[in-house]
VEXLUMDREN-821027 format. One record per residue (C-alpha): chain; x, y, z. Coordinates in steps of 0.25 Angstrom, whole numbers, plus 5000, padded with zeros to 4 digits. Example, Ala and Ser with C-alpha at 12.3 -4.5 7.8 and 13.67 -1.06 7.14 Angstrom:
// residues 2
{A,{5049,4982,5031}},
{A,{5055,4996,5029}},
This chain:
// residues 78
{A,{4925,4966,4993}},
{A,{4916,4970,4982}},
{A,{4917,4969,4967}},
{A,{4931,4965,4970}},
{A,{4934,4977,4979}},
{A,{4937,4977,4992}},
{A,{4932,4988,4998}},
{A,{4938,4992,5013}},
{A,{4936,5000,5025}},
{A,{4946,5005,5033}},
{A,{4943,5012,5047}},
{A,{4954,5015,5057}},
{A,{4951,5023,5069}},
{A,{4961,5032,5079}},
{A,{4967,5027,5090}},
{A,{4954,5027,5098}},
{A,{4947,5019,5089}},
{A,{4938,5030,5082}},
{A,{4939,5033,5066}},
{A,{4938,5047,5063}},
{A,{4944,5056,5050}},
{A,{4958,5052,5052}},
{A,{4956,5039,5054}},
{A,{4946,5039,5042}},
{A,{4956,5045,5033}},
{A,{4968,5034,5038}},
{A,{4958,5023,5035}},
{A,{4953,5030,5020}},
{A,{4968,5032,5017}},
{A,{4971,5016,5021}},
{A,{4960,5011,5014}},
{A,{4966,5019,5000}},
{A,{4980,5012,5003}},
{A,{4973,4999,5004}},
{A,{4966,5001,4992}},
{A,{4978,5006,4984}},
{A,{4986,4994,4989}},
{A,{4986,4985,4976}},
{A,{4991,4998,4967}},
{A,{5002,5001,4977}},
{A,{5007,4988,4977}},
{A,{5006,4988,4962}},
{A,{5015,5000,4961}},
{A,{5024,4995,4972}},
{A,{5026,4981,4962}},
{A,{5029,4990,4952}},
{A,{5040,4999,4956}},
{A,{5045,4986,4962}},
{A,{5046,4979,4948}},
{A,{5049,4992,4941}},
{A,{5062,4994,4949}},
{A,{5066,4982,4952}},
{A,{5069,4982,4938}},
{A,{5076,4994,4938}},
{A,{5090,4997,4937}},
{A,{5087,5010,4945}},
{A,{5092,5010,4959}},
{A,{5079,5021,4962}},
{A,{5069,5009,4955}},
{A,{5077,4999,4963}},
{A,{5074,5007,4974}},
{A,{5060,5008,4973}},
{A,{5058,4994,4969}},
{A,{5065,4989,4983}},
{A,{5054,4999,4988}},
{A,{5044,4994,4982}},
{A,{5049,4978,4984}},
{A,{5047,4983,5000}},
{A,{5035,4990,5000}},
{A,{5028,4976,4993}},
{A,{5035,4967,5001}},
{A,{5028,4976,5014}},
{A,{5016,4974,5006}},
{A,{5017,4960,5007}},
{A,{5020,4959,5020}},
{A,{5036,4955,5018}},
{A,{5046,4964,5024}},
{A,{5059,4965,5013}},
């Protein structure tokens, strides 16, 4: 952590436990999920509230979704 930014690594390697260009491109695109983490959450919270609200079955919908998809977040099965 640095200036209040974590900075990360990640390294995963093939079944044989060498990192090579696959590998180094599953690790880049898990490290740009990780990072996106606290705005995909964000908008998860939002279409939850946002349709919860709603008297439209397709918001409701996307709200109980959205309910799931934070719940997994947190570790909780719904």
């Amino acid at each position: 952590v640095a200036g209040g930014v974590a900075v990360a690594q990640i390294v995963t390697v093939n079944g044989i436990g060498i990192m090579d260009g696959e590998t180094a491109q599953i690790g880049a695109a898990n490290a740009r999920l990780i990072a996106a983490a606290p705005a995909l959450l964000a908008a998860l919270e939002a279409i939850h509230e946002a349709g919860r609200l709603s008297v439209q079955p397709r918001a409701v919908y996307c709200a109980l979704i959205a309910e799931d998809a934070l719940e997994a977040a947190k570790g909780g099965v719904r």
